[in-house]
C-alpha positions as CSV (number, residue, x, y, z in Angstrom):
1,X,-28.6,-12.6,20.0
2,X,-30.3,-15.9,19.7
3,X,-28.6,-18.9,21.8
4,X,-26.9,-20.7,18.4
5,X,-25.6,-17.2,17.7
6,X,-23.8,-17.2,21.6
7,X,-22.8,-20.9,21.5
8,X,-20.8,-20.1,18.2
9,X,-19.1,-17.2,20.0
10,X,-18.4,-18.8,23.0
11,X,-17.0,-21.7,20.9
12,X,-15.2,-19.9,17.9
13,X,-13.7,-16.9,20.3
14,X,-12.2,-18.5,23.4
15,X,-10.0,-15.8,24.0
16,X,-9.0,-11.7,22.9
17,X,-6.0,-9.5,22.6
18,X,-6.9,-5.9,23.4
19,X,-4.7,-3.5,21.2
20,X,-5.4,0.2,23.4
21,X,-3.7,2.5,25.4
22,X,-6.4,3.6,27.0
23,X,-6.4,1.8,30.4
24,X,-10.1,2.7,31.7
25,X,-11.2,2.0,28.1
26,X,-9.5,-1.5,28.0
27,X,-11.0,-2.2,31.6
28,X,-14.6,-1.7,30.3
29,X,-13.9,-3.4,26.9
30,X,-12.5,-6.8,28.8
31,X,-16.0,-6.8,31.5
32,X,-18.0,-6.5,27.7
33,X,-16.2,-9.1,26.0
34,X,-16.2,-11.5,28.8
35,X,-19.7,-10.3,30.2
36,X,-21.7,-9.8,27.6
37,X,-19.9,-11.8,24.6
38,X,-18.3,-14.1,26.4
39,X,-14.7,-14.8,25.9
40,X,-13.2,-16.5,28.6
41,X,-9.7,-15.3,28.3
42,X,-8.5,-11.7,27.5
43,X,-5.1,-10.0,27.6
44,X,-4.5,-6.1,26.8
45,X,-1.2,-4.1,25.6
46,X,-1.0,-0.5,25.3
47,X,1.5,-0.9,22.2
48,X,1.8,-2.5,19.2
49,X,5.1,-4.2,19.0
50,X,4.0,-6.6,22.3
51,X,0.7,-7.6,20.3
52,X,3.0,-8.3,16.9
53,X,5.2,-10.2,18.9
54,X,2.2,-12.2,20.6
55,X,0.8,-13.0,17.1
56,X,3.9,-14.2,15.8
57,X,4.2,-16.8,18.6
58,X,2.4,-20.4,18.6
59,X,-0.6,-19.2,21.3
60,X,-2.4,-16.9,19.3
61,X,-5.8,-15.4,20.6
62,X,-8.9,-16.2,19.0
63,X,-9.7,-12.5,18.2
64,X,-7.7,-9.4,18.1
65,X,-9.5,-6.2,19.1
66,X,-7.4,-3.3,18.1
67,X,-7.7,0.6,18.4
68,X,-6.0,2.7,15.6
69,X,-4.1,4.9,17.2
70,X,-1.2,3.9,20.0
71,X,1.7,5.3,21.0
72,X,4.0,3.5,18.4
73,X,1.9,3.8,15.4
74,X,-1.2,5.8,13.7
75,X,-3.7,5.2,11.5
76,X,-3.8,2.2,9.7
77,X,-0.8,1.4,9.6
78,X,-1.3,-0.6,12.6
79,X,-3.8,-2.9,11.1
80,X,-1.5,-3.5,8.1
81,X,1.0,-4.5,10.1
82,X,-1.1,-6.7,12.6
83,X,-2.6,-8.1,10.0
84,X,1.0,-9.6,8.4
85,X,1.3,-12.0,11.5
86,X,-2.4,-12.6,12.1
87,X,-2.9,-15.6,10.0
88,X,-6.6,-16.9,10.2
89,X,-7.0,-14.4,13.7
90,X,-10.3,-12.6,12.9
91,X,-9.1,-8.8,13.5
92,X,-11.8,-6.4,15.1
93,X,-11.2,-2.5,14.7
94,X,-12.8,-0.5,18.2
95,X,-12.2,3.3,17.2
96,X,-13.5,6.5,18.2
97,X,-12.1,7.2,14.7
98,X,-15.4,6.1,12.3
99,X,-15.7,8.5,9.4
100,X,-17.0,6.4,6.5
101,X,-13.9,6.2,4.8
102,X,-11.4,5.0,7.0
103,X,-14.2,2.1,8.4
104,X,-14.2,1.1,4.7
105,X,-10.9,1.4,4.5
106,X,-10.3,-0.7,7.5
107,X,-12.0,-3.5,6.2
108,X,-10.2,-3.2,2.6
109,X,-7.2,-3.9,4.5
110,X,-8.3,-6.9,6.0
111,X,-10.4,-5.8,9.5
112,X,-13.2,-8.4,10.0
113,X,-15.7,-5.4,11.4
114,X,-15.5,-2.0,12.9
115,X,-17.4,-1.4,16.2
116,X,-17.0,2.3,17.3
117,X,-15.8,3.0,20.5
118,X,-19.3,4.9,22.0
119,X,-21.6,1.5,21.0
120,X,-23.4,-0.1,23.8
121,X,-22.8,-3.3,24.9
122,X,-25.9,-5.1,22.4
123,X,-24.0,-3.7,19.8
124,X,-20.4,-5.1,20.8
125,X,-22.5,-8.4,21.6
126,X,-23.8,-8.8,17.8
127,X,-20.9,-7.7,16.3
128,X,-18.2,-10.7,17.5
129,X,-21.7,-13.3,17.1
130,X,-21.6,-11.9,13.4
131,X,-17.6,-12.3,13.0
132,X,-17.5,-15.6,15.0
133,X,-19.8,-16.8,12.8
134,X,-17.8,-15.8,9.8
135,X,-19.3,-12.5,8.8
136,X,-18.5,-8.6,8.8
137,X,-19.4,-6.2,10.6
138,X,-20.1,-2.8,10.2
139,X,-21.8,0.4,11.6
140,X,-25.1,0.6,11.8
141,X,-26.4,2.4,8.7
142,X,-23.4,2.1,6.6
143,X,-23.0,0.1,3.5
144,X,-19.4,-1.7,2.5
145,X,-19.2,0.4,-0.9
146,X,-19.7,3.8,-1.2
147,X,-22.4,3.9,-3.6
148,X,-21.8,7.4,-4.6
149,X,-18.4,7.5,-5.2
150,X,-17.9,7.4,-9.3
151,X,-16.1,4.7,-10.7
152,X,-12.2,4.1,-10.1
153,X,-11.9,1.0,-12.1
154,X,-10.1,2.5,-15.1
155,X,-8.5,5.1,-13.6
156,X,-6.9,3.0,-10.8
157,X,-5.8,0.2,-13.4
158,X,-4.0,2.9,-15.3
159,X,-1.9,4.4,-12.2
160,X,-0.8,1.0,-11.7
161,X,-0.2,0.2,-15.4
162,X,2.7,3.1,-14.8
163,X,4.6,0.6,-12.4
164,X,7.8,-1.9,-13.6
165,X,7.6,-5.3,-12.6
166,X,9.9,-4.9,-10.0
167,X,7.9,-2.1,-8.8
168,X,4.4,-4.3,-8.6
169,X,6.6,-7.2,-7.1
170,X,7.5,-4.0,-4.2
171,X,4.2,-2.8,-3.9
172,X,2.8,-6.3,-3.8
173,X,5.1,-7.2,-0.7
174,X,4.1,-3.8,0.9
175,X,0.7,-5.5,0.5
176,X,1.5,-8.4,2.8
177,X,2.7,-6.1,5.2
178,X,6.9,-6.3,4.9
179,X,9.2,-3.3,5.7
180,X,11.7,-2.2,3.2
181,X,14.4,-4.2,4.8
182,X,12.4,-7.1,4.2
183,X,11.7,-6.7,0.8
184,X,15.4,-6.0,0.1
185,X,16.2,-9.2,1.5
186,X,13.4,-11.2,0.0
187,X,14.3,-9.3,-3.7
188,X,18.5,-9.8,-3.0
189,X,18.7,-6.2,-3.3
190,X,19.8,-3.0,-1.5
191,X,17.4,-0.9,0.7
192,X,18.2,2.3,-0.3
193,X,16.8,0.4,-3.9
194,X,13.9,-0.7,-2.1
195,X,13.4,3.2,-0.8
196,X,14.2,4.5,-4.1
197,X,11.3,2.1,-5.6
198,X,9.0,3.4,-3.1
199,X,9.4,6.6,-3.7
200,X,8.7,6.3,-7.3
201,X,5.5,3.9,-6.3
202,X,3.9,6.6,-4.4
203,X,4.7,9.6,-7.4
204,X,2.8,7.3,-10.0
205,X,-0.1,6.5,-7.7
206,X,-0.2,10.2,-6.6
207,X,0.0,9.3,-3.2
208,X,1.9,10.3,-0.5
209,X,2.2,6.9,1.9
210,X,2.9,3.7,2.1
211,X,-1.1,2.9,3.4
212,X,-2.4,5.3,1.0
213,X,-0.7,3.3,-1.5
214,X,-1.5,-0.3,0.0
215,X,-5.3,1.0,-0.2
216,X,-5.1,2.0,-3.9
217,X,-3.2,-1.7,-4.0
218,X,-6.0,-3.5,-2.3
219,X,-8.7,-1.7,-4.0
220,X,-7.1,-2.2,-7.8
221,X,-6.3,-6.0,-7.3
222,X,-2.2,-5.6,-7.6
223,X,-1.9,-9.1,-7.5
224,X,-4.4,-10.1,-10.6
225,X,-2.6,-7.1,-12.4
226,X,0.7,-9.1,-11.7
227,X,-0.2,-12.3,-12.8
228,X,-1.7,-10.9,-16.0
229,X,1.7,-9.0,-16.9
């Protein structure tokens, strides 16, 4: 890491929220981050409604570093969620969890880089120089599309084709991150509509969840299939 690379970090990333229940683990990532990339300021939860609650208030940290699975949620479902009240917070994934595609699945959803949990410190050091300085990061050796998969294009513009308005609008809020009571309110209508609609989402995408939905979302541009309707 050259010195430009560590005055940006030290500038841009002032201060972390750790996202981890794993106290040892969340010892060893806060000497890293303060030691070796050099964030002054770092705070650690074990769950994620404290962190939401944190990134809804006015004194947001500079960088979010967040593990997929806690005690209160799995998978990414987590991110999604974190994500919603973020804002401009540059969101860092740190998981054991690093098969190709949930990493490139993280950073559909909006993670700024994936570090796994085993990397040594150089590796931790380069990754928030490459986010502070607006970039992604990913693990070593892997590229941001799977070049081998066959192309979705056509067949993920169809499953979404199958969808109402009002279901696009749903799936489009499920997007930003809202719950169901959320989206009832925002749409002035029931929730048991709002489950109902869900339901019927996930049976046209043949899916079976809400972030296996987001994902096929994400990946077929809901909201540029919206605003062509």
């Amino acid at each position: 890491m050259n010195t430009v690379q560590r005055a940006e970090a030290d500038l841009c990333l002032k201060s972390a929220l750790i996202v981890d229940d794993h106290p040892l683990f969340c010892e060893a990532l806060s000497m890293t981050l303060s030691n070796v990339v050099g964030i002054q300021s770092i705070s650690c939860t074990n769950r994620l409604e404290p962190a939401l609650a944190v990134l809804a208030g006015k004194q947001k940290p500079s960088v979010v570093v967040l593990d997929l699975n806690l005690p209160d949620v799995n998978g990414l479902e987590g991110l999604v969620r974190v994500k919603s009240v973020s804002g401009d917070v540059p969101i860092v994934v740190v998981s054991s969890m690093t098969e190709p595609r949930i990493v490139r699945s993280a950073l559909r959803l909006g993670a700024n880089g994936f570090v796994p949990k085993h990397s040594p410190r150089h590796v931790f050091r380069e990754a928030f120089a490459k986010i502070a300085a607006g970039g992604v990061w990913l693990p070593e050796d892997m590229a941001l599309e799977d070049d081998d998969a066959p192309d979705r294009g056509m067949e993920l513009a169809a499953k979404l084709a199958l969808l109402t308005r009002q279901q696009g609008r749903i799936l489009q809020l499920i997007c930003q991150g809202l719950m169901n009571k959320q989206i009832a309110f925002l749409l002035s209508i029931a929730e048991t509509t709002v489950k109902a609609h869900v339901t019927e989402i996930m049976r046209k995408l043949q899916v079976v969840s809400r972030t296996q939905a987001l994902l096929l979302a994400k990946e077929g541009n809901i909201s540029s299939l919206l605003l062509n309707d």
